[in-house]
C-alpha positions in Angstrom: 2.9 -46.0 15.4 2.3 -49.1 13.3 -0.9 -49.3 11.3 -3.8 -49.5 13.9 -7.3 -49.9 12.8 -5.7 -52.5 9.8 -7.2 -55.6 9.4 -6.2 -58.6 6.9 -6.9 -62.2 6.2 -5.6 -64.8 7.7 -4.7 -66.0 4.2 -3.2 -62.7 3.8 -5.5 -62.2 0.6 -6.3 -58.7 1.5 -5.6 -55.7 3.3 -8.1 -53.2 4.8 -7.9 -50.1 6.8 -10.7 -50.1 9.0 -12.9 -46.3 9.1 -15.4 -46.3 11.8 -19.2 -45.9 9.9 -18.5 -46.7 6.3 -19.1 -50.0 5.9 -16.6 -51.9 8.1 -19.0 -54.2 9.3 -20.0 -55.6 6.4 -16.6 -55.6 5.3 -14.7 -57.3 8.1 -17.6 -60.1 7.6 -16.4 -60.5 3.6 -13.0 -60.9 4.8 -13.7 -63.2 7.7 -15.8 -65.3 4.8 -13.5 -65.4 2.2 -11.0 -67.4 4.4 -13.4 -69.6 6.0 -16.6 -70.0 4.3 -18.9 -69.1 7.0 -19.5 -65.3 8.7 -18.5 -64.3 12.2 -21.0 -65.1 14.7 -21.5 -61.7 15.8 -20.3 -58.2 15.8 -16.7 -59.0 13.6 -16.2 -55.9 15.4 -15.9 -58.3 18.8 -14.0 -61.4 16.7 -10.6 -62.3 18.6 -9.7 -65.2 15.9 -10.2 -65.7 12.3 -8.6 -62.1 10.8 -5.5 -60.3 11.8 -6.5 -57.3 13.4 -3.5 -54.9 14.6 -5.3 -54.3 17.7 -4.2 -58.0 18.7 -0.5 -58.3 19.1 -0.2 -61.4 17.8 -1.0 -60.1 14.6 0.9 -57.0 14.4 4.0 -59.0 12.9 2.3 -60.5 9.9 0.4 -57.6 9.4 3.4 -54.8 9.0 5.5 -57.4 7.6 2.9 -57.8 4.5 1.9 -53.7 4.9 5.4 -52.8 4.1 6.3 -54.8 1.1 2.8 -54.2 -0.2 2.1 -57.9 -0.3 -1.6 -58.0 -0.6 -3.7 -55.5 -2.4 -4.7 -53.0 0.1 -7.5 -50.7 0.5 -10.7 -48.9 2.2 -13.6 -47.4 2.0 -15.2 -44.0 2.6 -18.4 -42.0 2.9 -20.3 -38.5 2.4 -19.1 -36.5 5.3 -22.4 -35.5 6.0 -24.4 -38.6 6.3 -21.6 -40.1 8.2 -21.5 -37.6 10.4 -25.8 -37.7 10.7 -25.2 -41.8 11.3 -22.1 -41.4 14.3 -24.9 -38.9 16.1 -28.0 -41.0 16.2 -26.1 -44.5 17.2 -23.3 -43.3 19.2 -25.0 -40.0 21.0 -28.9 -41.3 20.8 -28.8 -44.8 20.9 -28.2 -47.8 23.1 -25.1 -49.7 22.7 -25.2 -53.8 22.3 -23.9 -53.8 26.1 -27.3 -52.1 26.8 -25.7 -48.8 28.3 -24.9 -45.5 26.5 -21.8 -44.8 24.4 -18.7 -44.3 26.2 -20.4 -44.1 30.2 -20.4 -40.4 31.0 -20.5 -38.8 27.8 -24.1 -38.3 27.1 -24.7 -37.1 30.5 -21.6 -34.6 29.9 -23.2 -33.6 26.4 -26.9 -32.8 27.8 -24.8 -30.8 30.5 -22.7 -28.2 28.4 -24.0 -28.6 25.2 -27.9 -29.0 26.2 -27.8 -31.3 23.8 -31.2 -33.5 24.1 -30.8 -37.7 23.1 -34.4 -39.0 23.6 -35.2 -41.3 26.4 -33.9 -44.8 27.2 -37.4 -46.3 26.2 -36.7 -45.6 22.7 -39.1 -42.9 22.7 -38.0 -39.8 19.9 -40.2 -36.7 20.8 -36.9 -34.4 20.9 -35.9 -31.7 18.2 -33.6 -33.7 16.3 -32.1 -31.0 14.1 -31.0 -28.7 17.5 -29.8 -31.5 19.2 -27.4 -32.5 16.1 -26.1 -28.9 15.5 -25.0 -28.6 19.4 -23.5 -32.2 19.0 -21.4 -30.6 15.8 -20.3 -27.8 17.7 -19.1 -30.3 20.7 -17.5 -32.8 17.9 -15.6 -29.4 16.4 -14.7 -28.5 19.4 -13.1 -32.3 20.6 -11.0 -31.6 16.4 -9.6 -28.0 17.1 -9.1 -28.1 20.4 -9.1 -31.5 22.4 -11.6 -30.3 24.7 -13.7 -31.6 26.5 -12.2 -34.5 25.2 -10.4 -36.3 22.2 -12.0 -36.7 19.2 -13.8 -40.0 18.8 -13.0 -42.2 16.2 -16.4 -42.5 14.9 -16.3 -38.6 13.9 -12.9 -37.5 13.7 -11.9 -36.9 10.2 -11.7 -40.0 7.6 -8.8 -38.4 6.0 -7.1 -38.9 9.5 -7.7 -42.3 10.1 -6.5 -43.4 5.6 -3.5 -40.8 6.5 -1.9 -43.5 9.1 -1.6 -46.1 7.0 0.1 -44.2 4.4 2.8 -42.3 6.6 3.7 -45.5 8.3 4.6 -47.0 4.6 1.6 -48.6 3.3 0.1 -47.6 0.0 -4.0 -48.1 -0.9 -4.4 -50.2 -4.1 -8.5 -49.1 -4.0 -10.3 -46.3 -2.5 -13.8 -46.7 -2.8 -17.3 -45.4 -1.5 -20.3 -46.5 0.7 -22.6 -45.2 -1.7 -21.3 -47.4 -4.5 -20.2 -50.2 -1.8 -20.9 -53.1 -4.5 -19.3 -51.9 -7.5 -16.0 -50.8 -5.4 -16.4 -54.0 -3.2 -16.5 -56.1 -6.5 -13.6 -54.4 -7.8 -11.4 -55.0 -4.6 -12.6 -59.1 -4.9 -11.9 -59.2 -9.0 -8.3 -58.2 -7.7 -7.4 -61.1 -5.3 -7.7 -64.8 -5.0 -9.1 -66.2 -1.6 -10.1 -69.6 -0.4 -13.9 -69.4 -0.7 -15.6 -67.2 -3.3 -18.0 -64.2 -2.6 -21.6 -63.3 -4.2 -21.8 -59.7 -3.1 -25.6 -59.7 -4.7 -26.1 -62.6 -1.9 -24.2 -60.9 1.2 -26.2 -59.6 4.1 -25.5 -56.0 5.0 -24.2 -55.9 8.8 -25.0 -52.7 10.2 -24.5 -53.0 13.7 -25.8 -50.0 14.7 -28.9 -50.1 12.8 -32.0 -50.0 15.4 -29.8 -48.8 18.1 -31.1 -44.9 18.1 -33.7 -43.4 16.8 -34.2 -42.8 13.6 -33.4 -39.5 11.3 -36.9 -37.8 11.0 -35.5 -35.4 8.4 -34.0 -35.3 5.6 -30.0 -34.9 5.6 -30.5 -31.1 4.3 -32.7 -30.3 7.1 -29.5 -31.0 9.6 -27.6 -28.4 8.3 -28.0 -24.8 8.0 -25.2 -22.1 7.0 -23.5 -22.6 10.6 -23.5 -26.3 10.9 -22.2 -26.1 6.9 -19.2 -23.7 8.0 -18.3 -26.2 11.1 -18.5 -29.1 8.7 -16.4 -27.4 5.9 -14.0 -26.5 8.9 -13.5 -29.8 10.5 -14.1 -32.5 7.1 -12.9 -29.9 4.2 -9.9 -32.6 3.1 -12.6 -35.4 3.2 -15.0 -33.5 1.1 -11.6 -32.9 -1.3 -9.7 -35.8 -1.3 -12.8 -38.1 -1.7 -14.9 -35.7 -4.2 -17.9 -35.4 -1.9 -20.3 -32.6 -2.9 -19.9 -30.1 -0.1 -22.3 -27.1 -1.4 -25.7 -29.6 -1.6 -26.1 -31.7 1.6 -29.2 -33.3 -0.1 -26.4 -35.0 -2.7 -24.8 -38.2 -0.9 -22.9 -39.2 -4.3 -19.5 -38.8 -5.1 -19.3 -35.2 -7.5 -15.6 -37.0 -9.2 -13.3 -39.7 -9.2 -10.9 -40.5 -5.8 -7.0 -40.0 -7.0 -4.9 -42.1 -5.6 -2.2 -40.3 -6.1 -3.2 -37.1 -4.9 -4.2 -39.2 -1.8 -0.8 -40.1 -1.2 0.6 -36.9 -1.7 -1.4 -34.8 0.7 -2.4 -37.4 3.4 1.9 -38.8 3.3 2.9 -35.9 4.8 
């Protein structure tokens, strides 16, 4: 399998395993900065030079060779289940992607059909009832985990646990685990560990959401989203993310971490 969603510096400073909503965007621009001095311009997501990425194959030989030894200090970065899971509906489901057409082509349209799930209109307009709409999403994004149907799970919902799991099975081992909510003080930590060409002030770093403006946005707070049903899907499909990553799963309203990430009992039950 290799270590997909992995990307590292071209100086080979760093190592980061890429999970979709928490903060890659910014982060991939750090890295891209701390080699040359300048960020990507545009979505790093779309950058074909300038970081290894395994997804090019010209990297994929540098990047395993430096995985497996443990070379470079390695890590990634998480986020409350919950708001994650709030954030992949109203870009992904609600919004309008940068190529100015709807996530993934037919999947909206399939969504409104089985699910009667309800997006808002192309004009950016948000008179819809946000909260139903997201709890028939959750029961389509449970259904794509447990059962593959009506399709695979996306990567901007499946699991987080899933996506930090392939790295270590495949031989890698995370030096840092940190969290969006505290993105500078684990960000900081990960930079105090390394030595790159050009040095970062995270104080001064733009934050590069690029999904920010593309959907509507949340009229509720988080807490609103989810009643006892939507809490039992969630516990169902993200219950090792919520353990391994010491999210609060009993209070919705409470984004912050509730404890401190083991590493070690990271490996151990994602290594399997």
């Amino acid at each position: 399998m290799g270590f997909p969603g992995t990307w590292m510096t071209e100086s080979q400073s760093v190592v980061y395993r890429v999970v979709p909503k928490c903060a890659c965007s910014t982060i991939g621009q750090i890295m891209y900065y701390s080699d040359h001095g300048t960020f990507f311009d545009g979505d790093i997501h779309d950058a074909t030079e300038g970081l290894h990425k395994w997804a090019r194959e010209e990297s994929q030989d540098a990047i395993k060779a430096n995985v497996k030894t443990q070379t470079s200090l390695a890590f990634t970065c998480v986020r409350n289940p919950y708001t994650r899971i709030l954030s992949s509906f109203f870009d992904k489901i609600c919004g309008i992607q940068r190529n100015g057409k709807r996530y993934r082509g037919n999947l909206v349209p399939l969504l409104i059909q089985k699910y009667g799930i309800e997006v808002g209109g192309d004009d950016g307009k948000e008179d819809f009832d946000q909260i139903k709409s997201f709890r028939r999403f959750l029961l389509f994004t449970r259904d794509t985990i447990r059962w593959r149907r009506p399709m695979e799970p996306d990567i901007h919902w499946s699991a987080m646990s899933g996506h930090v799991s392939t790295f270590i099975v495949n031989g890698g081992r995370y030096k840092k685990i940190f969290w969006t909510e505290k993105f500078n003080d684990g960000m900081q930590q990960v930079l105090d560990s390394i030595e790159t060409p050009h040095s970062i002030d995270l104080a001064n770093i733009p934050r590069f959401n690029e999904s920010e403006g593309h959907g509507p946005k949340r009229a509720h707070p988080v807490e609103d989203y989810f009643d006892d049903l939507s809490m039992h899907l969630m516990k169902e499909i993200y219950h090792r993310d919520f353990a391994l990553f010491k999210y609060d799963f009993d209070d919705p309203s409470n984004k912050m971490p509730i404890g401190e990430i083991d590493l070690d009992e990271v490996h151990a039950k994602l290594g399997d």
